[in-house]
N, C-alpha and C positions, 0 to 999 in steps of 0.2 A: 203073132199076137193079134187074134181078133178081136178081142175084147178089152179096149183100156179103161181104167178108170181113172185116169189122168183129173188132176185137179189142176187147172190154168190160172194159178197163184197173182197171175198179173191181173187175172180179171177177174174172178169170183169172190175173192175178199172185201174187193171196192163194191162188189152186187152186192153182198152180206151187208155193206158195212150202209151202202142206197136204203135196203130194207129195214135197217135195223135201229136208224138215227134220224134219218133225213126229216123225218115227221118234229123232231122237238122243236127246232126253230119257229115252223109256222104256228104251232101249238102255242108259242109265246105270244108268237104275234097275233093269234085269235084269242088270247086268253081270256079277255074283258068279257065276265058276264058268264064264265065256264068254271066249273067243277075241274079239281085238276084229276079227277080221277076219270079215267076215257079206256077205251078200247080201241084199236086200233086193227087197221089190214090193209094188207096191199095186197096186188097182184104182178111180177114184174117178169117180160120176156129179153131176153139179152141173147140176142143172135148176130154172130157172125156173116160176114158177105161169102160168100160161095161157097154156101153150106157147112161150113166148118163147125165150132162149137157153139150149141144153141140151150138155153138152160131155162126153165121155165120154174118159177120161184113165186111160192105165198108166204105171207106173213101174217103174223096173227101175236098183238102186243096187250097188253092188261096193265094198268099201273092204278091200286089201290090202297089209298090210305085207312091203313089198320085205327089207330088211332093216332092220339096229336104226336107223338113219338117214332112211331112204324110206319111204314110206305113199303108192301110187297110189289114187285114188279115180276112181268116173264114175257118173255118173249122166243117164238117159237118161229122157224123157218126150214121150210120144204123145199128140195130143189128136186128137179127131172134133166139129169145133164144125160145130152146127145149130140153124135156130131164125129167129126173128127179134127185129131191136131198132129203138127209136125212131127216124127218120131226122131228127128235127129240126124237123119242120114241129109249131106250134103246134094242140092241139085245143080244142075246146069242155068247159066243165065238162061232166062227166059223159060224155064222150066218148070212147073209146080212141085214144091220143093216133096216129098215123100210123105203121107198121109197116110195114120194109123185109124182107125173106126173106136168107138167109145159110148158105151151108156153105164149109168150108174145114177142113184138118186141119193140123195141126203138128206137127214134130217137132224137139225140142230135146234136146241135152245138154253134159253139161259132165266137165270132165275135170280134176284136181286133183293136181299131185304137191306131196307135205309133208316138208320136210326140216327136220329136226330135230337140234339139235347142243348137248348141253350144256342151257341156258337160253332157248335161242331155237330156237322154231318157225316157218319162214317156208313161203308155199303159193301155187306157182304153177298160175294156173287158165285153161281157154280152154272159152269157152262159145259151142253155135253153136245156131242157132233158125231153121227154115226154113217157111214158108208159100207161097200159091200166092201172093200179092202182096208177101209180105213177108220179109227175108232179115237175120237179124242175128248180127254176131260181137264176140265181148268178151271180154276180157283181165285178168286184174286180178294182182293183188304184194299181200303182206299179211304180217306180220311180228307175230308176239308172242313179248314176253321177258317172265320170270318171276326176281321179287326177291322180297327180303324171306323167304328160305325159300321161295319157291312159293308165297307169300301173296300177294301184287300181281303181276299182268299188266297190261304195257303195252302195246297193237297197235297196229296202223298199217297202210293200204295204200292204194293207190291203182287205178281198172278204169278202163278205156276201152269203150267198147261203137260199135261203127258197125253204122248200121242203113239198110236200100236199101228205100225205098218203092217199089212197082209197081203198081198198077191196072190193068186194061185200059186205062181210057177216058186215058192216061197216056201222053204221047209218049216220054217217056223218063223213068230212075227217079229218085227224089228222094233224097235223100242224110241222114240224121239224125245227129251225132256227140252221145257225152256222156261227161264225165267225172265220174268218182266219186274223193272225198277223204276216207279215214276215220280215226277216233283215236279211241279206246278204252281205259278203265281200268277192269279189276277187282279186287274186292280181301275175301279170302276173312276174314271178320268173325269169325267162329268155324267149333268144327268142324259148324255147321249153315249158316251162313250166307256167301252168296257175294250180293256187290251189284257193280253193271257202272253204269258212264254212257258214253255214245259219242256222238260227235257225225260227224254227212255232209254233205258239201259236194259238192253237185253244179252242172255247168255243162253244159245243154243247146243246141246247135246246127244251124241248117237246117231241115228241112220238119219243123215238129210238129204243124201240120193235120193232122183225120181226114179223106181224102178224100172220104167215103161219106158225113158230117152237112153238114147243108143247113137254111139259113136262108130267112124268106120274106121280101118285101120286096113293097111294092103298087107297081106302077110302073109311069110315065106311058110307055104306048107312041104313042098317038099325041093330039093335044092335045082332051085334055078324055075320054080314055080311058086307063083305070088296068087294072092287071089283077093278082092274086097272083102275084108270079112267084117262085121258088126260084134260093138261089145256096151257092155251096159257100163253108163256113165259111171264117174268115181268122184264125188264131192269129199270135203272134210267132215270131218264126223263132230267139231266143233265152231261155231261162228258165234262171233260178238258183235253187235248191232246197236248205236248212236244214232237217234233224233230228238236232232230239236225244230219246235214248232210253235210261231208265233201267229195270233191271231188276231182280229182288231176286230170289234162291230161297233157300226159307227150308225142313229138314227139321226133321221134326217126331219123334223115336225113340220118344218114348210113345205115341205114333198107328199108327206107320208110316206116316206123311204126308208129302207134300210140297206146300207152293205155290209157284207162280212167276207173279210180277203185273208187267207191264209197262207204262212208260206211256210214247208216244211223241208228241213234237211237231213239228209242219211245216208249213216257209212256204215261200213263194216267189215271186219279182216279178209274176206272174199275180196277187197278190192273194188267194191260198188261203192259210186258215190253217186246221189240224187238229190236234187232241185224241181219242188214241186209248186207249184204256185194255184193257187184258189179264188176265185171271184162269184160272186154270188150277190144278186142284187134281188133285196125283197119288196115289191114295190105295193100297194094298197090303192083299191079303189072303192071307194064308198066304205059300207060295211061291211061287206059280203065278198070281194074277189080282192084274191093278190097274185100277183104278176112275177115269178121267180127266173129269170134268164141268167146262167151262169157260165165262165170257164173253167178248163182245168188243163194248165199244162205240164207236163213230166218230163225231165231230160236225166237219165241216168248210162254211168259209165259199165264199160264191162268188166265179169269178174274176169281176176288174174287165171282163170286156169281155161275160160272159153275159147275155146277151138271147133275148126268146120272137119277138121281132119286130123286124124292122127299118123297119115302114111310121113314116114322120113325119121320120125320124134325116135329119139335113141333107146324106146323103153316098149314094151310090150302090154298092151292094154290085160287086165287081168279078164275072168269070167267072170266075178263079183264084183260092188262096190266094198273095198274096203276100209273105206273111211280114211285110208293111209296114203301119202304122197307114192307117185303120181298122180294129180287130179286132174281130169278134164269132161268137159261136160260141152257138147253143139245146142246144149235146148235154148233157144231164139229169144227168153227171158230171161237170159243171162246176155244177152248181147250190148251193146251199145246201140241204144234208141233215143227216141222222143217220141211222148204220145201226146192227143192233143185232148179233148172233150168238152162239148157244148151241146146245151139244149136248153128248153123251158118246161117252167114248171109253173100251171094255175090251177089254183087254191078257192075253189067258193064255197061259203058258209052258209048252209040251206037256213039255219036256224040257232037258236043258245042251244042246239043239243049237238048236232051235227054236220059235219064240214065233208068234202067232198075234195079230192085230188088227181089231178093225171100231168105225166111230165112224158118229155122225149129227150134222149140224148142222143147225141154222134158221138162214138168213141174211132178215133185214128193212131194207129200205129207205123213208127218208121222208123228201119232201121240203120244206123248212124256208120256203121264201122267200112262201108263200101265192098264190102264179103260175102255177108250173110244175105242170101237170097232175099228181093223183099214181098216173096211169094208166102215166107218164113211170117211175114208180122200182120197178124188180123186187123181189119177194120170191121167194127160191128155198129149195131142200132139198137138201145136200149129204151122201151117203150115200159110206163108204170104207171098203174091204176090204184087209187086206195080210199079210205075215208078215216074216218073218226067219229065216234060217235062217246061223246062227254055224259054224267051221269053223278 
């Protein structure tokens, strides 16, 4: 396999999710004196420490109000992924654990109309994501009303996402469905404080194998001869997924401060349980600069089926994934870890038209289970450039 297109789920989601949101908060916080209608762009580089997977990602966001009713949004994101990552096969302490090569680009975006009536703002959304093996569209309805004065919101929605796996080495493409279920309440505590809880209900369907990670297994080829041999991971072909996530932002007027500390939790019948925690301090100086320094820590358990080896197990790895017990899967994102993340982010406002961004993070990964090699869990530097320009 020279050519992976492996998508590193632990880490490109969180980049999508950098490029695709991070902008609203300070948006608020520069609001005074702007147009909410802006254009938006980043530029953001997410590289791994020795050489591994390195992804070089633009954004490009629009949100314009049609009239006093409609609010069109879109936003559009480019990736260039390169690099290599673990294929799965076990290594020796102190060994670099086995290293497949990988390019592939992606282009995704999404498209948002928000209609707004009175008390209720509801947001229809279609989201597409195209790769050279991989092809995904998604849908989603979402609905928040405001009581209590504008004091309480209550949301609600529901996405669908279908997703078409391809590989080369792949007769025909594999099919992924998944539904998302959300319900959400905020409720504005004072005039500094605003607290959220939300809970997601997701139901995963069809091929959730990685095609590209591979387990090894010793096996009797002929009697009284064994040999290492590799076989492609076997995941369930179904998973159900539970978080909940509360959020608090708290302004501070004698500071010019802001916090906002999140803490999310998530299960799901693969047996992963995670504990996320969020900090993020918005700090203001003058009119023109804010000061953003944040962490983010993650402790998550392993799924029931991870394993470094299949030699001794009383069952014989198939040649396919087929979504049917036995499952085991060695990919190093299903292991038992902690990752950590910190960096800063400054925000200066050239003028009422246009503001100006660049942040840095560390992201650290480490793995928990005393097994899995921890040549297995990347640490990278995520570096981001962007602006806004209001209109």
């Amino acid at each position: 396999m020279s050519s992976l297109q492996t998508r590193p789920f632990s880490v490109l989601p969180r980049s999508a999710r950098i490029l695709l949101f991070t902008f609203y908060f300070y948006t608020w916080l520069l609001r005074d004196g702007f147009a909410e209608d802006h254009i938006s762009v980043k530029w953001q580089d997410y590289s791994e420490d020795d050489d591994r997977i390195r992804v070089i990602s633009r954004y490009l966001g629009v949100e314009k109000e049609i009239n006093s009713s409609f609010t069109l949004k879109a936003h559009g994101v480019h990736d260039a992924i390169s690099g290599a990552t673990p294929t799965g096969v076990p290594a020796e302490d102190g060994v670099e654990v086995p290293l497949s090569n990988l390019t592939d680009q992606r282009t995704s975006g999404v498209v948002d109309l928000v209609w707004t009536k009175d008390i209720h703002s509801t947001s229809f959304q279609y989201a597409h994501s195209k790769e050279s093996d991989f092809l995904s569209r998604g849908y989603s309805f979402s609905t928040t009303t405001e009581l209590n004065k504008r004091n309480t919101g209550i949301n609600y929605g529901v996405s669908f996402i279908n997703d078409l796996i391809s590989p080369s080495f792949f007769d025909r493409s594999k099919q992924k469905d998944s539904w998302d279920y959300f319900l959400g309440v905020s409720q504005v505590v004072d005039p500094n404080t605003v607290v959220a809880l939300n809970f997601t209900y997701s139901v995963f369907d069809g091929f959730l194998s990685d095609p590209y990670k591979i387990v090894l297994q010793e096996t009797e080829i002929l009697p009284g001869l064994s040999l290492p041999l590799t076989f492609q991971e076997n995941r369930p072909d179904n998973r159900i997924r539970r978080i909940w996530y509360t959020n608090v932002k708290r302004f501070f007027p004698e500071i010019n401060g802001s916090l906002d500390f999140g803490y999310r939790y998530f299960s799901d019948t693969w047996g992963i349980d995670s504990h996320t925690f969020d900090f993020e301090w918005y700090q203001k100086f003058g009119e023109r600069w804010i000061v953003r320094p944040n962490y983010r820590y993650y402790k998550q358990s392993a799924a029931d089926f991870y394993t470094l080896d299949l030699t001794g197990e009383p069952f014989a790895a198939t040649e396919e994934p087929s979504g049917l017990a036995p499952f085991y899967s060695a990919d190093y994102r299903l292991a038992k870890m902690d990752t950590s993340s910190y960096g800063l982010k400054v925000i200066f406002k050239i003028n009422e038209t246009f503001s100006l961004d660049a942040a840095f993070e560390r992201y650290e990964m480490e793995g928990r289970d005393g097994k899995t090699p921890q040549s297995a869990f990347p640490d990278a530097d995520i570096l981001t450039l962007g602006g806004v320009f209001w209109f």
